[in-house]
C-alpha positions in Angstrom: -56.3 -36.8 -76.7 -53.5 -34.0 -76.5 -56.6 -31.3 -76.4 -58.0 -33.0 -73.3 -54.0 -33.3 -72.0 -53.0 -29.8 -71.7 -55.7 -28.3 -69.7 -55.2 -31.5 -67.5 -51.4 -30.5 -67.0 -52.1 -26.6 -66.9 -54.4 -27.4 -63.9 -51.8 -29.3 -62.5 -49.1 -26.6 -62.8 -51.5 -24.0 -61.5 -52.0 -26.4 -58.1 -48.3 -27.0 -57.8 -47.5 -23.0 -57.8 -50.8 -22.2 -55.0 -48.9 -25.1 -52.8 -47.8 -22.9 -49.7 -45.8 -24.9 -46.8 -44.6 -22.0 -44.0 -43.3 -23.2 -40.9 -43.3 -23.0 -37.1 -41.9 -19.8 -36.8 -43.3 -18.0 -39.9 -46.3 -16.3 -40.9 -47.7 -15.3 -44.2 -49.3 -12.2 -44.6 -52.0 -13.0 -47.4 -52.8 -9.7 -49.8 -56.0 -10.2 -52.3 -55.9 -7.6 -55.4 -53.6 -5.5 -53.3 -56.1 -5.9 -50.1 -55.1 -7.1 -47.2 -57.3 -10.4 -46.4 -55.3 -12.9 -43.6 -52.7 -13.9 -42.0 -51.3 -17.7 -42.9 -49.2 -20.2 -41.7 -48.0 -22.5 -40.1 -48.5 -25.7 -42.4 -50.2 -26.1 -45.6 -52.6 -23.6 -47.6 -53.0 -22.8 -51.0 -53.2 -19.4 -52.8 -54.7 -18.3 -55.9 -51.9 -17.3 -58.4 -51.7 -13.4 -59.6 -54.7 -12.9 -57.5 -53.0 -13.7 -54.1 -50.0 -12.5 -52.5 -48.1 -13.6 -49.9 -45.6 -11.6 -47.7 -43.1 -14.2 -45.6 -42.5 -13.1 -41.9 -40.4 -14.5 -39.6 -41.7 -14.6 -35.7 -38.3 -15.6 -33.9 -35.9 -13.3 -32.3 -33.5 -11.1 -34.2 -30.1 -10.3 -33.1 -28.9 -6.9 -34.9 -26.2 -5.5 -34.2 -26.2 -1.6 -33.6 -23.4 0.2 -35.7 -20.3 2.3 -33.5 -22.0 5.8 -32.9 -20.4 8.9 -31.8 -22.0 10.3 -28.3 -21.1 13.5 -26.4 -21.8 13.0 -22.6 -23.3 15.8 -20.8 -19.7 16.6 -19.4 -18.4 17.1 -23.2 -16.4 13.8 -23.4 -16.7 12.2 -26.6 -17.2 8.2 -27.0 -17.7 5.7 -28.7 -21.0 3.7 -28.5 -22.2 0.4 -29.9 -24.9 -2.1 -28.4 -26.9 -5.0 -29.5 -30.4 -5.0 -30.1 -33.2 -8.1 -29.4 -36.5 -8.1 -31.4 -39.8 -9.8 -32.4 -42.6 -9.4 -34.5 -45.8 -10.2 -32.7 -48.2 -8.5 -35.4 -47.2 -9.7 -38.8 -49.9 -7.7 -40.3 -48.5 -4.2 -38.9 -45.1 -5.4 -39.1 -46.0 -5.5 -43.3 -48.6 -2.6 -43.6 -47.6 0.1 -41.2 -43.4 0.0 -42.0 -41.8 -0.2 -45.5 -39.0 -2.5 -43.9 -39.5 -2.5 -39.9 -35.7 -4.5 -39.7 -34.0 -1.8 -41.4 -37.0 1.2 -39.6 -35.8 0.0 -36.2 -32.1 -0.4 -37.0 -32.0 3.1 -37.5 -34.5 3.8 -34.8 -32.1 2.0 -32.2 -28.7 4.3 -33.5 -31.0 7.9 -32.9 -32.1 6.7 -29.5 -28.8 5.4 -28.0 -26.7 8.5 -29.1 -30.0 10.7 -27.5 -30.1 8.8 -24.2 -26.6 8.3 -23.7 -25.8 12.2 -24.9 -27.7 13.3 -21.9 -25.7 11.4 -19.0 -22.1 11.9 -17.6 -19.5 9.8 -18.9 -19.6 8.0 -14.9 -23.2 6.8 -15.5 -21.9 5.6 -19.1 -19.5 3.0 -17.2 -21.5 2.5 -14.0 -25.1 2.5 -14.9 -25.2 0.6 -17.8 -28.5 -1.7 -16.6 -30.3 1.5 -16.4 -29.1 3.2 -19.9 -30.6 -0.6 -21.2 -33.7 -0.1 -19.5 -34.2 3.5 -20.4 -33.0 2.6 -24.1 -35.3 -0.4 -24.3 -38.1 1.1 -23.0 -38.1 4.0 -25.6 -37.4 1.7 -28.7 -40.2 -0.6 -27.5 -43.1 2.4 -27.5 -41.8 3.5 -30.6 -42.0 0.0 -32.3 -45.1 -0.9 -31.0 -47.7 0.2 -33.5 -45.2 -1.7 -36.1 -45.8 -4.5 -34.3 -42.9 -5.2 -32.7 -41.5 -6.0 -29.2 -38.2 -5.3 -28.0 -37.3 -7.9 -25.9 -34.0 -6.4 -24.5 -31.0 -4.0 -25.3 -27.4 -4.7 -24.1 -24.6 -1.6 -24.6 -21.4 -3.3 -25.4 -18.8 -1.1 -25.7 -17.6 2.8 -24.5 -14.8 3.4 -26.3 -12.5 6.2 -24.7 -9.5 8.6 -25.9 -6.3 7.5 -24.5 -5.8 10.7 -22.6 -9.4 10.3 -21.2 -7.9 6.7 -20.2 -5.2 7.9 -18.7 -7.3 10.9 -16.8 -9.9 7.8 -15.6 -6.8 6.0 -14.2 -5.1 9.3 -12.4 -8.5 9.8 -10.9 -9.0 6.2 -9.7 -5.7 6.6 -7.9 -5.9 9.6 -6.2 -9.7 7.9 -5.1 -7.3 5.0 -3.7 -5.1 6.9 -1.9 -7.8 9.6 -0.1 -9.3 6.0 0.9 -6.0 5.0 2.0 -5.8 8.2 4.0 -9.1 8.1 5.5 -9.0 4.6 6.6 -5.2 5.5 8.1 -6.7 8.5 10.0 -9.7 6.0 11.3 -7.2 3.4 12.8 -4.9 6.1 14.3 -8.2 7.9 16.0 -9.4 4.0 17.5 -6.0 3.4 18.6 -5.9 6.0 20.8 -8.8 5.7 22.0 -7.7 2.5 23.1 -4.5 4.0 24.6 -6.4 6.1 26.5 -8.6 3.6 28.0 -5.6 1.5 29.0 -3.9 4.2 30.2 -7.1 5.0 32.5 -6.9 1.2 33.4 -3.2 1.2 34.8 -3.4 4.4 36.6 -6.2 3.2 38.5 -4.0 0.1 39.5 -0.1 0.9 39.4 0.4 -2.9 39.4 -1.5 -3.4 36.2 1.3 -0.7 34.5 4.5 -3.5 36.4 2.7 -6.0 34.6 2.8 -5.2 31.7 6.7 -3.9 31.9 7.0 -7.5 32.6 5.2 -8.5 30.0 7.4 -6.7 27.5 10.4 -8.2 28.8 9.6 -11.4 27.9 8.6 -10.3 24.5 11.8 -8.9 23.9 13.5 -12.2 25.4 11.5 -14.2 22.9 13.7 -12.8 19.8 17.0 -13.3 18.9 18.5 -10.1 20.1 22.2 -9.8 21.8 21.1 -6.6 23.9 21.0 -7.4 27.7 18.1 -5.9 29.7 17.5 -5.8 33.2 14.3 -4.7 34.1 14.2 -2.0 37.1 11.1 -1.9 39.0 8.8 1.3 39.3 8.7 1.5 42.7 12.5 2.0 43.2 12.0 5.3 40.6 9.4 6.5 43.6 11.4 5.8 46.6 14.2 7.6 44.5 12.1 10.4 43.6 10.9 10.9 47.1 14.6 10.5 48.7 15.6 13.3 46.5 12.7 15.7 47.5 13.8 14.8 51.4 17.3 15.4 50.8 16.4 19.0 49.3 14.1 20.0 52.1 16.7 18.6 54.7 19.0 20.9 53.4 17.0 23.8 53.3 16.1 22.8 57.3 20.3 23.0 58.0 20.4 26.3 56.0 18.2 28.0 57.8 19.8 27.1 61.4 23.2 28.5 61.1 24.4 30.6 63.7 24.3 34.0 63.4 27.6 36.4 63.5 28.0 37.6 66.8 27.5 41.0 67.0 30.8 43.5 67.5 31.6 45.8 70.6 30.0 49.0 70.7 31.3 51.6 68.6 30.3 54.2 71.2 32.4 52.8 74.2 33.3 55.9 76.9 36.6 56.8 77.5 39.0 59.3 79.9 39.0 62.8 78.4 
C-alpha cells in the first residue's frame, strides 16, 4: 500500500507546484530549456517544473520618480532638476529578452535625457516652457524604450531649483520688467490725453461759447466740495472788451501826440537896420 502511496502523493506535489494563477494586470513570460516559448496569463495555466520558467511582468503604469540632477542651461546657470516619469510595458516578451532590467535601464535612461535636453535651453525656457521640455523629453525616452517594449506615457519636470543670488537676480529683473511697463503704459496715457486736449481744444475755439461753458462747469465743481475759498466767476467776454479798450486807449493817444502844435517859429535873425 505505501509503494502505490508515494508516487500518488509525488504526483500530487508535482501538480500543486505547475499551478500558475497570474492576474489582470500581469503577464508571464514562459521560457522552455532556456527558450523562449509564450507569453501567459491572465487566469490559470500550468507549467512543467525545472523544465519551464516563468518570468512575472506587471502591465500597469509605473510611477518613478527621477532623482535631483545637476543641469547647466545654455546661459551657464546651474540648476537643479528633478521630474517624474509614467511608464508601461506593452511587450512583455521584449520587456524580458531585449533589457537585463528595463525599470532600472529606463531610470537611468530618463536622468541622461533630462540633464541633455534641459542643458541645451536658457534658464527662461526652464521656468516658462515646461509643457514643451515634457514633450521634447517624452518623446526621446519613448523612441529609445520602444524596442524594450515600453511606452512612455508622459513626463512631468517638477522642480528647478535656483541659487539664492540667481533668486534674487530673477526678482531684480522682474521689477525693473514692472516698472519699464509702468513707464510705457504712463507715456501711452499721457500721449491719448493730449490728444484729447487737443481735440477739445479744436472744439472750443471753433465755438467760444463751448470754452464759457465749461468755465461754468468748473465752478460748480468746485462749489460741490467743502472748500472756504470764495470765487466769483468773471466772464470771457469782459477780458475782450478790456483788451480791446486798452489797444483804443494806446492808439488814441498816439492820434493826440501827433497833433500838437508846433513852436512858432522866431523873428528873423537877418532883420535890416540904420547904418
Amino acid at each position: 500500500m505505501l509503494a502505490y502511496l508515494i508516487p500518488v502523493v509525488l504526483l500530487i506535489l508535482l501538480l500543486v507546484a505547475s499551478i500558475r494563477i497570474l492576474p489582470e494586470y500581469r503577464r508571464g513570460v514562459v521560457f522552455f530549456l532556456g527558450r523562449f516559448q509564450s507569453v501567459k496569463g491572465p487566469g490559470l495555466f500550468f507549467l512543467i517544473p525545472v523544465v519551464q520558467k516563468m518570468e512575472v511582468v506587471d502591465l500597469r503604469v509605473i510611477t518613478m520618480d527621477v532623482p535631483e540632477q545637476d543641469v547647466i542651461s545654455q546661459d551657464n546657470v546651474t540648476v537643479r532638476v528633478n521630474a517624474v516619469l509614467y511608464f508601461r510595458v506593452v511587450d512583455p516578451e521584449r520587456a524580458i529578452i531585449q533589457v537585463e532590467n528595463f525599470v532600472n535601464a529606463t531610470s537611468q535612461l530618463a536622468q541622461t535625457t533630462l540633464r541633455s535636453v534641459l542643458g541645451k535651453h536658457d534658464l527662461d525656457e526652464m521656468l516658462s516652457e515646461r509643457d514643451k521640455l515634457n514633450d521634447d523629453i517624452q518623446e526621446i525616452i519613448d523612441t529609445q524604450t520602444e524596442v524594450w517594449g515600453i511606452k512612455v506615457a508622459n513626463v512631468e519636470i517638477k522642480h528647478v531649483d535656483l541659487d539664492e543670488s540667481m533668486i534674487r537676480a530673477i526678482a531684480r529683473q522682474a521689477e525693473a520688467e514692472r516698472e519699464r511697463r509702468a513707464k510705457v503704459i504712463h507715456a501711452e496715457g499721457e500721449m491719448q490725453a493730449s490728444e484729447k486736449l487737443l481735440e477739445a481744444a479744436n472744439v472750443m475755439s471753433a465755438n467760444p461759447a463751448a470754452l464759457q461753458l465749461r468755465y461754468l462747469q468748473t465752478m460748480s465743481d468746485m462749489s460741490n466740495k467743502n472748500a472756504s475759498t470764495i470765487v466769483f466767476p468773471l466772464p470771457l467776454d469782459i477780458m475782450e472788451a478790456f483788451k480791446a479798450m486798452q489797444g483804443m486807449g494806446g492808439r488814441g493817444g498816439d492820434t493826440h501826440d501827433g497833433h500838437r502844435d508846433e513852436p512858432s517859429a522866431g523873428p528873423s535873425a537877418g532883420g535890416t537896420g540904420e547904418d
